[in-house]
N, C-alpha and C positions, 0 to 999 in steps of 0.2 A: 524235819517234820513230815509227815506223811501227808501225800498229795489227799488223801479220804478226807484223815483232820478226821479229831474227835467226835462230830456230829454226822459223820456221813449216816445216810439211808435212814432216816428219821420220819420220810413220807413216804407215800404211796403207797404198792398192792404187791401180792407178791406176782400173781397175773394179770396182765392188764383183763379190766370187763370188757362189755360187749354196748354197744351200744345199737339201737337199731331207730333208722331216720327214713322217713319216702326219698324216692331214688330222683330229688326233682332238686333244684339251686338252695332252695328254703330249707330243703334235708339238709342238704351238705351245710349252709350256714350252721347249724343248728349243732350238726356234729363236731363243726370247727370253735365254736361256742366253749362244747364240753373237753375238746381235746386238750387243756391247759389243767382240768382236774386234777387235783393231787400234788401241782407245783406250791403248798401253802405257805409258803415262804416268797411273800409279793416285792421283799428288797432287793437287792443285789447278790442278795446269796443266790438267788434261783437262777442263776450263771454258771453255780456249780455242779457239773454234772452230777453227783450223790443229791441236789435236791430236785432234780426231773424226774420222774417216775412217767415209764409207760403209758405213752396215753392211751385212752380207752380203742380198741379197737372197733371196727363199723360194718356194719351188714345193711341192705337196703329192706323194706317192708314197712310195716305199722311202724308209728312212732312209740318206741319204749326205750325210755334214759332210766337205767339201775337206780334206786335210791344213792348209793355207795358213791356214784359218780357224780349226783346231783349234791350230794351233801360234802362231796370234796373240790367241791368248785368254788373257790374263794372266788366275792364280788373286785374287780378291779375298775379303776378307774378310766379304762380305756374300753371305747366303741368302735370297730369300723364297719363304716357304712360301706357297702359296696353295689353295684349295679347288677340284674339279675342275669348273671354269665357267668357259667362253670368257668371257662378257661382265669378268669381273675379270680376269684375263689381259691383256685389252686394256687396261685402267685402267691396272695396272700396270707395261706394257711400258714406259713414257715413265722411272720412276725404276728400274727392272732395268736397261735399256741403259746410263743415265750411269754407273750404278753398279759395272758391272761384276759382277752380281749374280749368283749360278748359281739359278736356275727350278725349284723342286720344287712337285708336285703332292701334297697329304695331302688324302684325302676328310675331308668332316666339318668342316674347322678355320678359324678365322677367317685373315685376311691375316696374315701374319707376318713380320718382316723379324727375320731372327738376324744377330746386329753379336757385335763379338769378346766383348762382358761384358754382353749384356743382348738379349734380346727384344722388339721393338717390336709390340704388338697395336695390330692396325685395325679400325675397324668394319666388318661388313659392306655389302656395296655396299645401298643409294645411297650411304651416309654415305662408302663407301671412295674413290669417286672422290674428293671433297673434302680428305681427308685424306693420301690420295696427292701429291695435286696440291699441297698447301700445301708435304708436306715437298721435296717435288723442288724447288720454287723459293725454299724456304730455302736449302735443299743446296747448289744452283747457284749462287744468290747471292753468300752466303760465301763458296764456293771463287773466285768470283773477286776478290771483297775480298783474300783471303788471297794469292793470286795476285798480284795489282797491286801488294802492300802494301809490301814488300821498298826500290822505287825511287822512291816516290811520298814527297810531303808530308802532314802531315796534317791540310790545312786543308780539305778535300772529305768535309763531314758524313757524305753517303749512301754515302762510300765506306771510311768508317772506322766500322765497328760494332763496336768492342771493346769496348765498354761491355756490350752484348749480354751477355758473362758467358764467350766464349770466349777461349783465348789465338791470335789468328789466328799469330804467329810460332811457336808450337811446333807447330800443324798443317801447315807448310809442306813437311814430310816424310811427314806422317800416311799411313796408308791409307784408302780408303775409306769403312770401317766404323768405323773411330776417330774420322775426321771424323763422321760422323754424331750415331756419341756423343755427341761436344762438341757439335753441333749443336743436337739434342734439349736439352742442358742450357744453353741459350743463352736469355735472354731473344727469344722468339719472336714476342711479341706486336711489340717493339721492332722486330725484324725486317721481318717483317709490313707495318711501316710506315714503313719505310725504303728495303722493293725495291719495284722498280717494277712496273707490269702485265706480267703473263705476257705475251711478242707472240703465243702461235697457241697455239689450242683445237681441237681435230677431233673431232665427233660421229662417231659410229664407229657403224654395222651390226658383226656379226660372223661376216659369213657369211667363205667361203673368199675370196672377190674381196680382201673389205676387209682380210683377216688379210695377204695379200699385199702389200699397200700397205702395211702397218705399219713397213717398213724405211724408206719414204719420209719417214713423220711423225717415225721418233724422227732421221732426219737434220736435222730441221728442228728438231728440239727442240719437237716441239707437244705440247702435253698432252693426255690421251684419255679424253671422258665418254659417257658410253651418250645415244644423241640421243632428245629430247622434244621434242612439240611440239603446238599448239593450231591450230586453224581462225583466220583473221583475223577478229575480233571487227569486230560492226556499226560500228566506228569508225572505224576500218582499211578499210572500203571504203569509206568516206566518199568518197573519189576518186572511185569509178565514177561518181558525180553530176557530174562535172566535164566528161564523155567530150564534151560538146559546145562546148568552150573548147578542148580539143585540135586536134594539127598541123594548119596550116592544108597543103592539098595532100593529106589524108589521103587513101590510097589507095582504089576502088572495094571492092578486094577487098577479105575479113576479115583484118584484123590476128591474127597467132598468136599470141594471150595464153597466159598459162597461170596455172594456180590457184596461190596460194601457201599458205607456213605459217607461223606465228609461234614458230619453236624456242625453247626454251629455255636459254639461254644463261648459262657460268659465268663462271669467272676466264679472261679473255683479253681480249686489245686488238683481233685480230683472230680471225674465227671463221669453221671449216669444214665443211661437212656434209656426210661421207663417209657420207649415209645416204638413205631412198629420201623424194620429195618435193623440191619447190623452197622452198629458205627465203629469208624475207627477212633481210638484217643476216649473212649469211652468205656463203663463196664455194665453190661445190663442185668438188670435183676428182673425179679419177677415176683409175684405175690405167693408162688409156692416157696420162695427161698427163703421170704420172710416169714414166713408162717412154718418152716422147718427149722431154721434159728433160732427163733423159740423153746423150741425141744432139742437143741441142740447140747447135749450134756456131756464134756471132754471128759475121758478115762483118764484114772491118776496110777500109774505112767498114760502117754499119749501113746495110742497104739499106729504108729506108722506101716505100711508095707511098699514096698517100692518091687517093681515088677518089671525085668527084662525084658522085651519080647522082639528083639533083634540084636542079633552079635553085634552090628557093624556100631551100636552104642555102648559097646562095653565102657569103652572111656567115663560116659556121662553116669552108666549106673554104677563104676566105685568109687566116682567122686559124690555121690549125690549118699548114696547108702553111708559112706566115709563121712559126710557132712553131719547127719543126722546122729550116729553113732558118738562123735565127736563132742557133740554139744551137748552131752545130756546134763551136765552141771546147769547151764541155765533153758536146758529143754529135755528134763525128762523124759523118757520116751522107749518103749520094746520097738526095733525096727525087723522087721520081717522081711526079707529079702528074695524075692522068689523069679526064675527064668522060665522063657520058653510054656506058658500058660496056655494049655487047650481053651477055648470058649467055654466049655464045662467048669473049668476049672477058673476062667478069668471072672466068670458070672457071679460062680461061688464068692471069689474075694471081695465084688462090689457088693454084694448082698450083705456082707458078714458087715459088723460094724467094724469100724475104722476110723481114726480121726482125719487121716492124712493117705491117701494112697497118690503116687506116683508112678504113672506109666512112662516107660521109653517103648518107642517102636514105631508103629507106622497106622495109617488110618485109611480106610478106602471107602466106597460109597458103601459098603455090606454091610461095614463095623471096624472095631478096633482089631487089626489082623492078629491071627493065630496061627499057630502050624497045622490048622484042621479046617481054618477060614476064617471070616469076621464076627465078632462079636458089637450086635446089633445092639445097645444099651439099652433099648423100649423091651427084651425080650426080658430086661428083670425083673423078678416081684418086687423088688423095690431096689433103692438105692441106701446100702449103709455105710457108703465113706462121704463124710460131713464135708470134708474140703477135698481137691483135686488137683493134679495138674496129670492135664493128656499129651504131653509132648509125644505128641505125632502128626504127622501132615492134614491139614485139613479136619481136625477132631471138633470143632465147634461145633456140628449138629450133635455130635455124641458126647458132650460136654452139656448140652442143654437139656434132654433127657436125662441126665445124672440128676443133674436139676428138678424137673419133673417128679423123679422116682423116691428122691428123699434127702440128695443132696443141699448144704448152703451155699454154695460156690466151690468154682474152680479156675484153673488157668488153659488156655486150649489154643489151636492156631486156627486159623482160618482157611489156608492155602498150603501148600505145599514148604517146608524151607528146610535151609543147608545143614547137613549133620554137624558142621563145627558148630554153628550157631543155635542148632538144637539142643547142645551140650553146655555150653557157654550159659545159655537162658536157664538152661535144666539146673547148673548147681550155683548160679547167683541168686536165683531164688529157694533154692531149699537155704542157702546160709540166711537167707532176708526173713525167712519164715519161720526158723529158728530162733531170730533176733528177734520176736512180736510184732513184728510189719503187719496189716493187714494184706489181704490176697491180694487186692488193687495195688496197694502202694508198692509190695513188693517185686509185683510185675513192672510197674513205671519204670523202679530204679533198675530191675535184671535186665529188661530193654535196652536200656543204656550201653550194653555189650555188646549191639551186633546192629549192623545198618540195617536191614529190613525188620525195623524193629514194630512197624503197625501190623505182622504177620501174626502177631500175638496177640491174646485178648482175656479177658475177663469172663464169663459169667455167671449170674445168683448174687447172691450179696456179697459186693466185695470190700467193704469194710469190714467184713468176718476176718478175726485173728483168732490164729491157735493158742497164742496164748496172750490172753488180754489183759493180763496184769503184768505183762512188762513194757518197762519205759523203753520205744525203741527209738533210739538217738540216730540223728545224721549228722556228721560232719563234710563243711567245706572247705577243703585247705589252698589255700595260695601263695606264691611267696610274697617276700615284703621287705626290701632290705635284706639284711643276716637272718629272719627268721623269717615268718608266717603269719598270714590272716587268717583265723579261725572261725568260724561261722560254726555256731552247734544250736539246733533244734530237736523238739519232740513233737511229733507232728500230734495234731486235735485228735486223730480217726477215735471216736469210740471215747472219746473223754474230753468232748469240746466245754471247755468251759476249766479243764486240769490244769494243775501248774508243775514245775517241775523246774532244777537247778541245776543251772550247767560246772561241771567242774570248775571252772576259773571263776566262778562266781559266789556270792554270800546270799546272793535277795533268792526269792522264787519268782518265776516266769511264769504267764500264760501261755500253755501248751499252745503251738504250734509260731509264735515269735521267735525270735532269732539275738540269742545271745554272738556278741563280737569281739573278739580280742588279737591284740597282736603278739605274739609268744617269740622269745628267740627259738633259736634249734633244737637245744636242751630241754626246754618246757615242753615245747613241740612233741618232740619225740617221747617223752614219757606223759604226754598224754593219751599219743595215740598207741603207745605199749599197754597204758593202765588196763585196757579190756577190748575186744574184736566187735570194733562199730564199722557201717560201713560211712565210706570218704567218696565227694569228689573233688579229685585232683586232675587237676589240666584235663578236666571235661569226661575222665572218665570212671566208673564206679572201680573203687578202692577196697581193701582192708587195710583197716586203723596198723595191728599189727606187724601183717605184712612192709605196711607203705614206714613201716619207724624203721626196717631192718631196711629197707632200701634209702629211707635218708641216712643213717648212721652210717653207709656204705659211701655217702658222697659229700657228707659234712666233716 
């Protein structure tokens, strides 16, 4: 059965509106209020990503709500009351949107969530965000249990939590706030350890930029914590001692490093820092990236170019072009392959549109180097390649103006690093990228390749996938006996709330849970022949294919 299901896309816009609120805590309530419009499905379906629709996006000035948005605001059952402070507002915005919640502001008072027969007090912030955060991915949880529950078996542990203490058939009509009820009255703890990791955290500033973006995060289902963060402890630079083991070809000029930070980071698989500083383990967006996303419209083929512009990486550019070529059965695509690029000519390529452009070469404080000098990225009329990756030393400033200029993301380095491991990162991520990983995630696992792996980063939006209607699967293999333990998932990015079915199985899963089995050799091995997933095996990123021809070699 198809993960859409017959009813998909039944609400919403085909653009999100505009909504426009005073730039004061009672605005923002106000637009947190509207930002659940269009979800008109108040049961447990509205779990499924095809029934969220865009919420309305926010601009500050007079107050003006569209008829369209006021008339697609289903009443729910649920209030919360909050204290007049931006920074909890923003905490909160993540479980008001699912919720369909109406936003009131009471000086003085702690978090309040009013449900049809009872009051839920929360702590004040810090403790709020945590408590926030835990109930909204119960909430979510459940409603899709209860959602799935109706057509399914009941032999899929993680997906049958009745034991929990609710009746998931008689919330199947609930509203909101009823569900919750039962929710709260639910073995929790049991819960807890049943769902799976949050996919996406955003550290939030809370100026006017960031309050702006906020319609971006709750379309993505990310949760929102006030961002903290340390200086990189002496252990952490431990690296800078290595700087004389680095790229061999390292350029004259100074590499554009930049200083980092060590955020502190909560519940999430993957994590964003919508706030000021470069963090490590993090990818940063910006409110032009989401607002270029938008308009981000893929070519049918994907038009790739991948661009040499150092010999000493030839290795990375024919495995990387060879990647791309390779995979067109489940990634269509013209790759355009080009070396040795004057700045005339490199400017040219970022300007043209692109879905995917890939540099190899080197980066210095000037720009991305050329045989004629650097190319400065701020010198384009705009930016037309939608995703990126600048594998060259120290490309994060020039990774950020792509951003700026038109791009939605990209992948970049921070500092200087080793050509094996520039190579290694270069073509685990075009195969990750291929497989419909978004950019972040695909980065996570190519990291996985090479010890100075926080030398790499993320940013613009990196839940952006090239291609987002495919299921990209992970496998974990381990042994067990004569065969294996098989862990297979499809992570949430971009369809929280999706389900999907692991081969050894009958039922469907909540996208990003974790189907488990134990396979002998034989099973093993033609599961991981069936198709080119990636594996981790004994800690390090795999191919499915690959790794069956190397057990059939020692089974």
């Amino acid at each position: 059965m198809s993960e859409r299901g017959g009813d998909a896309h039944l609400t919403g816009w085909d653009a999100p509106p505009t909504l426009t609120v005073p730039a004061t805590t009672r605005g923002l309530a106000t637009s947190l209020t509207f930002s659940g419009a269009g979800i008109t499905d108040t049961g447990p379906g509205r779990s499924h990503p095809d029934r969220r629709p865009h919420p309305p996006l926010v601009e500050f000035g007079e107050r003006s709500i569209p008829d369209a948005v006021v008339e697609a605001r289903p009443e729910t059952d649920a209030t919360f009351h909050l204290p007049d402070d931006r920074a909890t507002l923003f905490v909160a915005a993540p479980l008001a949107y699912y919720l369909g919640a109406r936003v009131e502001i009471r000086e003085g008072t702690r978090p309040t969530l009013s449900l049809p027969e009872r009051e839920y007090e929360f702590s004040p912030l810090p403790s709020f965000q945590h408590e926030v955060a835990d109930l909204l991915c119960d909430v979510f949880f459940l409603d899709g249990i209860v959602r799935e529950l109706p057509g399914e078996r009941r032999d899929c542990r993680d997906e049958l939590v009745v034991e929990a203490g609710a009746c998931p058939y008689a919330l199947q009509s609930g509203t909101p706030g009823a569900r919750v009820e039962a929710y709260l009255d639910c073995d929790r703890e049991r819960v807890a350890a049943e769902r799976p990791d949050w996919h996406l955290a955003t550290y939030a500033d809370q100026g006017d930029d960031e309050a702006r973006c906020l319609p971006y995060l709750l379309d993505a289902m990310s949760l929102v914590y006030l961002p903290e963060s340390s200086t990189i402890d002496a252990q952490g630079l431990l690296k800078h001692s290595l700087d004389d083991f680095y790229r061999a070809g390292r350029p004259e000029g100074d590499v554009a490093s930049v200083d980092v930070l060590e955020p502190e980071l909560h519940h999430g698989d993957l994590h964003a820092w919508l706030a000021e500083g470069v963090p490590v383990s993090a990818f940063t967006p910006s409110q032009a990236a989401y607002e270029h996303r938008r308009s981000a419209a893929p070519s049918e083929p994907l038009d790739v170019a991948v661009v040499l512009n150092d010999d000493a990486m030839a290795a990375e550019h024919d495995a990387v072009a060879r990647t791309y070529r390779e995979n067109s059965d489940a990634f269509p695509a013209t790759v355009d392959v080009r070396e040795s690029l004057t700045t005339g000519e490199l400017a040219r390529l970022f300007e043209a549109d692109h879905d995917f452009v890939h540099f190899i070469g080197h980066c210095e404080v000037s720009g991305l180097r050329c045989p004629d000098g650097g190319l400065d990225c701020d010198s384009l009329s705009s930016s037309g390649a939608r995703t990126f990756f600048l594998n060259a030393c120290g490309s994060y400033h020039q990774g950020q103006k792509l951003v700026a200029g038109g791009s939605v993301a990209g992948a970049v380095t921070i500092r200087t690093v080793l050509d094996e491991q520039a190579a290694a990162v270069g073509t685990a991520f075009a195969r990750l990228l291929v497989r419909g990983f978004g950019i972040e995630r695909a980065m996570q696992l190519a990291r996985r390749q090479v010890l100075m792996s926080t030398d790499y980063a993320v940013v613009g939006d990196g839940t952006f996938a090239l291609t987002p209607d495919e299921r990209p699967a992970l496998l974990h293999l381990e042994p067990h006996g004569d065969g294996f333990t098989v862990r297979y998932t499809v992570p949430a990015d971009g369809r929280e709330g999706g389900v999907f079915s692991a081969p050894f199985e009958t039922c469907r899963r909540l996208r990003g849970t974790t189907a488990e089995a134990t396979l002998d050799s034989a099973a093993t091995r033609s599961l991981l022949a069936d198709r080119q997933r990636p594996v981790i095996f004994d800690g390090d990123l795999r191919w499915s294919t690959d790794l069956a021809t190397d057990l059939s070699g020692i089974q």
